[in-house]
DORODO-876978 format. One record per residue: residue in three letters; residue number from 1; x, y, z of N, C-alpha, C in turn. Coordinates in steps of 0.2 Angstrom, whole numbers, padded with zeros to 4 digits. Layout:
REM residues N
{node "ala"; NUM; {X; Y; Z}; {X; Y; Z}; {X; Y; Z}} ...
//
This chain:
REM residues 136
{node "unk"; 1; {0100; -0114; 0049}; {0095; -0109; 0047}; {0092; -0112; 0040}} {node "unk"; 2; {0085; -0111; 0038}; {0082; -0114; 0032}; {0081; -0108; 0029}} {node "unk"; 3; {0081; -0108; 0022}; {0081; -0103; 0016}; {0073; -0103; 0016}} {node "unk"; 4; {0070; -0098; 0014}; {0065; -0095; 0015}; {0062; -0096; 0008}} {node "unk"; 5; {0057; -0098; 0009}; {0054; -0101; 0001}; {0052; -0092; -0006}} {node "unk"; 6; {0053; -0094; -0010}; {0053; -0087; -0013}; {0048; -0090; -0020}} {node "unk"; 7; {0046; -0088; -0021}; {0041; -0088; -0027}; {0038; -0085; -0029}} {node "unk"; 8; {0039; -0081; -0036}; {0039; -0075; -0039}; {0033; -0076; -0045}} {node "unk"; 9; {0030; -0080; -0047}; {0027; -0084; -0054}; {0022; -0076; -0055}} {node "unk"; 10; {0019; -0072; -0051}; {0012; -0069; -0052}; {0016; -0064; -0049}} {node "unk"; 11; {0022; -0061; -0046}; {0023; -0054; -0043}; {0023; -0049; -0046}} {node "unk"; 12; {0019; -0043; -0041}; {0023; -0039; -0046}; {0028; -0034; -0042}} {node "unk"; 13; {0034; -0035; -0045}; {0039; -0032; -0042}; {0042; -0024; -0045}} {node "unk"; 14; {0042; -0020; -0041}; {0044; -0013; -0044}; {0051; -0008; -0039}} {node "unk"; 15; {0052; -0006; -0044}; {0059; 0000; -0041}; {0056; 0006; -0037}} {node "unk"; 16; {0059; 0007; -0030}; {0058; 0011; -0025}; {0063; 0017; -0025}} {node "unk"; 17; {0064; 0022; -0022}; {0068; 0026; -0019}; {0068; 0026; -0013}} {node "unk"; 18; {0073; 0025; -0008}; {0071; 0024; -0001}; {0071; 0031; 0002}} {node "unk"; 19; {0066; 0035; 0007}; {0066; 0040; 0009}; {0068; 0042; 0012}} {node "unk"; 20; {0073; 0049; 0010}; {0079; 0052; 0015}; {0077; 0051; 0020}} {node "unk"; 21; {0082; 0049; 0025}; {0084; 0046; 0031}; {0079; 0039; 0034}} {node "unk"; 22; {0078; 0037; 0029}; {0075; 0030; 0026}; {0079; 0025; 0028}} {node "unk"; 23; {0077; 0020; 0030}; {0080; 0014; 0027}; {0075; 0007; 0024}} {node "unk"; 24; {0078; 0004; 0020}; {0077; -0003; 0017}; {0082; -0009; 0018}} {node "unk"; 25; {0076; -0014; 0023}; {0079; -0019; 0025}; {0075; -0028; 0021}} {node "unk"; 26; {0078; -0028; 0018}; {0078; -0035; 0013}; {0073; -0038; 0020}} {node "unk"; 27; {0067; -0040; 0017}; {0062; -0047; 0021}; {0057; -0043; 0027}} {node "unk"; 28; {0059; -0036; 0026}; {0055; -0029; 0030}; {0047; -0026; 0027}} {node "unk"; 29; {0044; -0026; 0031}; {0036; -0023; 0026}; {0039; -0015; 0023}} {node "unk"; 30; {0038; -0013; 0019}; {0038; -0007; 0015}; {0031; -0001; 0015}} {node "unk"; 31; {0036; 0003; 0019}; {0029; 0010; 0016}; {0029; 0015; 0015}} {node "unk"; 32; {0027; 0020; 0014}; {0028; 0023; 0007}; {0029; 0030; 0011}} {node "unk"; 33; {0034; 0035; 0010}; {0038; 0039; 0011}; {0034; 0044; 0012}} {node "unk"; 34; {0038; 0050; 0008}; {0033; 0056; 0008}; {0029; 0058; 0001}} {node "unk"; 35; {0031; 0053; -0005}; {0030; 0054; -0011}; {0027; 0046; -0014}} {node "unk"; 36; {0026; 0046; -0021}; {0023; 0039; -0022}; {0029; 0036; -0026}} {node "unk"; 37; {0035; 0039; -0026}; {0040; 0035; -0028}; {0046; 0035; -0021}} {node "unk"; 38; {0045; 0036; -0016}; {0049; 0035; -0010}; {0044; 0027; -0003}} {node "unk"; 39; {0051; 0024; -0003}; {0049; 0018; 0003}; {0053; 0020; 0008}} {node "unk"; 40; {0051; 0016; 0015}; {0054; 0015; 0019}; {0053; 0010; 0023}} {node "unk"; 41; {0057; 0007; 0028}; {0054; 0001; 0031}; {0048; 0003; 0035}} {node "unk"; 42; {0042; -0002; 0036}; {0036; -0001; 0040}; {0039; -0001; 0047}} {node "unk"; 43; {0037; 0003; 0052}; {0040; 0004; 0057}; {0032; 0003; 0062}} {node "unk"; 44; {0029; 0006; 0061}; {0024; 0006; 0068}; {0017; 0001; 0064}} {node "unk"; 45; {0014; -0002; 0070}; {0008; -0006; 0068}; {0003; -0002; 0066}} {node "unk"; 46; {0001; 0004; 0066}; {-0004; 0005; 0061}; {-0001; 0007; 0053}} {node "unk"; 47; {0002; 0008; 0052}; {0007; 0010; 0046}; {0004; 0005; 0042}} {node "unk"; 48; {0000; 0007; 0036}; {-0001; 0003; 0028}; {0005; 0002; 0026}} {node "unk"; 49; {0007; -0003; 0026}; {0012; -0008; 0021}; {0010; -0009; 0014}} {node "unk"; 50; {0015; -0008; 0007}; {0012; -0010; 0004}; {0016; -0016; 0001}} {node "unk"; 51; {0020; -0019; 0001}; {0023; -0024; 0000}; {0029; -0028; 0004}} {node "unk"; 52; {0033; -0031; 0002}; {0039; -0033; 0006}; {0047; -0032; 0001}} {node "unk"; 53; {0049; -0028; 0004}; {0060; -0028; 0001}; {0061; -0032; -0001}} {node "unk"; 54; {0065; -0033; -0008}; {0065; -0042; -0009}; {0074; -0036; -0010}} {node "unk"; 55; {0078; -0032; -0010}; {0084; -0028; -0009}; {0083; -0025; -0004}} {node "unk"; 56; {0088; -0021; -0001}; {0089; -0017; 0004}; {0094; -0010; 0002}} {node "unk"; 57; {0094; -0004; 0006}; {0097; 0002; 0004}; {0095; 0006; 0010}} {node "unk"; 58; {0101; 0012; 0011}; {0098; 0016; 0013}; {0094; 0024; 0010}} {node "unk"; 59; {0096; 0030; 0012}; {0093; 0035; 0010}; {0096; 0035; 0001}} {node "unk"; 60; {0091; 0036; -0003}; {0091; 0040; -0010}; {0094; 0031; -0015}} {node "unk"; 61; {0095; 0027; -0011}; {0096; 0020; -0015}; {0088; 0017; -0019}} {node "unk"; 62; {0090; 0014; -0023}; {0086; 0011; -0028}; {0083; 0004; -0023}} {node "unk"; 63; {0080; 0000; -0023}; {0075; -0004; -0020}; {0073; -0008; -0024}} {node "unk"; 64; {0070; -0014; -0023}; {0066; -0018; -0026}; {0060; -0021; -0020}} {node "unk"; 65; {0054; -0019; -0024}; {0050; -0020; -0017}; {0044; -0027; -0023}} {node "unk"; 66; {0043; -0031; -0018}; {0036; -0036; -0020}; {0031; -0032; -0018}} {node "unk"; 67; {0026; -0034; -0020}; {0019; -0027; -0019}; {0016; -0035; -0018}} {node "unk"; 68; {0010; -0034; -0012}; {0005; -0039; -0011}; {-0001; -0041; -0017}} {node "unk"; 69; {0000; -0036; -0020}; {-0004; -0036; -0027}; {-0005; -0030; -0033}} {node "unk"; 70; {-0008; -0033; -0036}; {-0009; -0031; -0043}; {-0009; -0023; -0042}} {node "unk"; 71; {-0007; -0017; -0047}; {-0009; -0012; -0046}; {-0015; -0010; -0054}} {node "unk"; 72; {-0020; -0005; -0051}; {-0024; -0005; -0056}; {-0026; 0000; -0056}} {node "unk"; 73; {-0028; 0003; -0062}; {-0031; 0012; -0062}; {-0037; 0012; -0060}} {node "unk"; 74; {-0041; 0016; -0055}; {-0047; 0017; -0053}; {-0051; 0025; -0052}} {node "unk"; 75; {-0054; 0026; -0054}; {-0057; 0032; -0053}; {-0059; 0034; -0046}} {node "unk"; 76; {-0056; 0042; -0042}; {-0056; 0041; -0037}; {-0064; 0046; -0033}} {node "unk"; 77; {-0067; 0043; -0029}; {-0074; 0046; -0027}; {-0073; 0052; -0026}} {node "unk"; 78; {-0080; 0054; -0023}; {-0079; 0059; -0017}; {-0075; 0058; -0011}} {node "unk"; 79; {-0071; 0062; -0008}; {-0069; 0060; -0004}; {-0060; 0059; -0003}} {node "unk"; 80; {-0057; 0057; -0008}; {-0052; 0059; -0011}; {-0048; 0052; -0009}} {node "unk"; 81; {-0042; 0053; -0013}; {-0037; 0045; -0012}; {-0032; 0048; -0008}} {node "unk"; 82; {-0029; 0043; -0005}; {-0023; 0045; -0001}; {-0019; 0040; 0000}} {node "unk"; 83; {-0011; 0044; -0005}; {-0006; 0038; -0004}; {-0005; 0032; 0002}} {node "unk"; 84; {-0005; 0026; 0001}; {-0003; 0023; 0007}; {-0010; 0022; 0009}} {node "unk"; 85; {-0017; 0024; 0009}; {-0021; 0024; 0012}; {-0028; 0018; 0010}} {node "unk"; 86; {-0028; 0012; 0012}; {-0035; 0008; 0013}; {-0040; 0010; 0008}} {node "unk"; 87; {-0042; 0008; 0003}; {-0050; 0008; 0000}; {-0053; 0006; 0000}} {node "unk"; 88; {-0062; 0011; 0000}; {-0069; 0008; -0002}; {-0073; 0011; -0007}} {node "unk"; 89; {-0075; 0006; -0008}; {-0079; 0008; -0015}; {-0086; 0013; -0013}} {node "unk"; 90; {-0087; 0022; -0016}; {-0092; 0025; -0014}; {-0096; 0026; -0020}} {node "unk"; 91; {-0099; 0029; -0020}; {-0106; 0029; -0027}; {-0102; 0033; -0032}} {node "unk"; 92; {-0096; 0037; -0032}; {-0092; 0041; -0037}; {-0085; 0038; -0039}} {node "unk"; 93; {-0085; 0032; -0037}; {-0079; 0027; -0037}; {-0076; 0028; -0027}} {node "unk"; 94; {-0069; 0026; -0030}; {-0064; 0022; -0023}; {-0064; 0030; -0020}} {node "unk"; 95; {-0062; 0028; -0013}; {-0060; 0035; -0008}; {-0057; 0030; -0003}} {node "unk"; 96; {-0054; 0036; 0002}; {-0050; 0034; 0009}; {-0056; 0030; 0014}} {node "unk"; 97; {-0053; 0022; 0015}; {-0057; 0021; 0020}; {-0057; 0024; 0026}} {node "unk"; 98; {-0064; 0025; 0030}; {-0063; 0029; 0036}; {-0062; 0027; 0042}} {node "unk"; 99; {-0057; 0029; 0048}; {-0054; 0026; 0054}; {-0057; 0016; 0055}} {node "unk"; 100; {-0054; 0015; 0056}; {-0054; 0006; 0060}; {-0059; 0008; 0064}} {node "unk"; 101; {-0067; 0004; 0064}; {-0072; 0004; 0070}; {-0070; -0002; 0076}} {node "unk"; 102; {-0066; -0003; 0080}; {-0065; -0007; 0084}; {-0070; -0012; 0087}} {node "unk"; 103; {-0076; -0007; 0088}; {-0080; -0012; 0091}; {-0085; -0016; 0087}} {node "unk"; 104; {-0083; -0016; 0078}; {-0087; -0020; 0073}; {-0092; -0019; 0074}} {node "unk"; 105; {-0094; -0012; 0074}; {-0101; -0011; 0072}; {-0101; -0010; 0066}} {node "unk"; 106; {-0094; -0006; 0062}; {-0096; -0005; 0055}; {-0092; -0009; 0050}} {node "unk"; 107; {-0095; -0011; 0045}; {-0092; -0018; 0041}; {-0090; -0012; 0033}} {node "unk"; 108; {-0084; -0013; 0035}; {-0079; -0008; 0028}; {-0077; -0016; 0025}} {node "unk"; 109; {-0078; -0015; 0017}; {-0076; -0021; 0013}; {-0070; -0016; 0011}} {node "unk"; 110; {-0065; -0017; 0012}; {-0057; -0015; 0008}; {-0054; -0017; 0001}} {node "unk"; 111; {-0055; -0012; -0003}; {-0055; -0016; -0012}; {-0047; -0015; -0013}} {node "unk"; 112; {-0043; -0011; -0009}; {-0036; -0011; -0012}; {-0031; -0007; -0007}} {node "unk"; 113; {-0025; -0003; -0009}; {-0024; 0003; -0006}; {-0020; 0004; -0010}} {node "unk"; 114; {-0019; 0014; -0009}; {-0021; 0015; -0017}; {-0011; 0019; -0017}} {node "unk"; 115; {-0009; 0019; -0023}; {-0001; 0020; -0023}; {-0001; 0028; -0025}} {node "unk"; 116; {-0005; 0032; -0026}; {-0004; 0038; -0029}; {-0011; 0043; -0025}} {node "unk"; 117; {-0010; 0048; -0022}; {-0014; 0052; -0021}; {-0020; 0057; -0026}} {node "unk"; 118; {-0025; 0057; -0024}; {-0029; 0060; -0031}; {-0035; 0062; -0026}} {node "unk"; 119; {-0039; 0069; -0032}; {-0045; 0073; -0030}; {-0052; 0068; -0032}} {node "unk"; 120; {-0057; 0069; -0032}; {-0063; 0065; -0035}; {-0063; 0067; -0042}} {node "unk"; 121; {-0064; 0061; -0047}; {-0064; 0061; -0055}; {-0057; 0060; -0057}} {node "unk"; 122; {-0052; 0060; -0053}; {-0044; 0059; -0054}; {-0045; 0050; -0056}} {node "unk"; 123; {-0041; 0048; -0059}; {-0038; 0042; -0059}; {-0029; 0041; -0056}} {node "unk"; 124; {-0031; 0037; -0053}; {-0024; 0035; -0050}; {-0026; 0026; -0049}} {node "unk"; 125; {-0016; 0026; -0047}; {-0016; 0019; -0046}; {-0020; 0015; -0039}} {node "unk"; 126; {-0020; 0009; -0036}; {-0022; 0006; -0032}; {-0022; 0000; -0035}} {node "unk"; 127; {-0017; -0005; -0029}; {-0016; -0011; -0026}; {-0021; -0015; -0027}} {node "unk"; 128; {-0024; -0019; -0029}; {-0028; -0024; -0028}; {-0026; -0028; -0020}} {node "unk"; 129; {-0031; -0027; -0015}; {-0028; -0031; -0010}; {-0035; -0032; -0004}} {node "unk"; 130; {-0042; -0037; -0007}; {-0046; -0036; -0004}; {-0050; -0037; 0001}} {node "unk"; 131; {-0052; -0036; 0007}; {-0053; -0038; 0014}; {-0057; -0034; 0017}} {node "unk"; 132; {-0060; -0038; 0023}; {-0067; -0033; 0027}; {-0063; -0034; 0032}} {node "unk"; 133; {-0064; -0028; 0036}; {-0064; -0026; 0042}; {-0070; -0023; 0044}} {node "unk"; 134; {-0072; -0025; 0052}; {-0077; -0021; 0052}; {-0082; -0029; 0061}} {node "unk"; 135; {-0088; -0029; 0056}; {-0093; -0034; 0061}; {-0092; -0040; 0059}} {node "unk"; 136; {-0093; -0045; 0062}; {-0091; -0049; 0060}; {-0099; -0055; 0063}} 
//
């Protein structure tokens, strides 16, 4: 078995609580519990991941989770922020992006997903992690 390349130079790495009746499994995608200090292991395909375990634990253990990016304060639009939840940028700032369009008729540019829940005018955290889904 080969060691799995690990390089850390630009992460940013933070402390979790893993979510009663949670588990955290070292090299497992992480997502975010019932609060914005609780993880668990990503379990199902549409579940927002926000990083990957670089420790492991079960319910109420400490964690160390790698986030896929930067987290940054944003002012939240209309529409509101939701832990866990995909962003786009609306004319009042970032809000929840809305359901996946399958059939790519609708082009959503994705600017992050956000770590902290908020109303419009709130600032909360969000992820830098940027991508389109949508037409192609």
């Amino acid at each position: 078995m080969s060691t799995a390349l690990r390089k850390f130079e630009f992460a940013q790495i933070i402390a979790f609580t893993v979510e009663a009746a949670g588990t955290a499994t070292v090299g497992r995608l992480a997502s975010f519990g019932a609060s914005d200090t609780t993880v668990q292991d990503t379990v199902a395909a549409a579940d927002d991941a926000i990083g990957v375990f670089l420790t492991g634990g079960t319910a109420g253990d400490r964690v160390d989770l790698a986030l896929f990016g930067p987290s940054v304060a944003v002012v939240v639009g209309v529409g509101g922020a939701t832990r866990g939840s995909k962003a786009i940028n609306v004319a009042t700032g970032m809000t929840d992006a809305p359901a996946h369009d399958s059939s790519g008729a609708t082009d959503n540019q994705i600017y992050g997903i956000f770590m902290q829940s908020g109303l419009a005018g709130d600032t909360v955290g969000m992820q830098i992690t940027a991508s389109n889904r949508g037409s192609v």
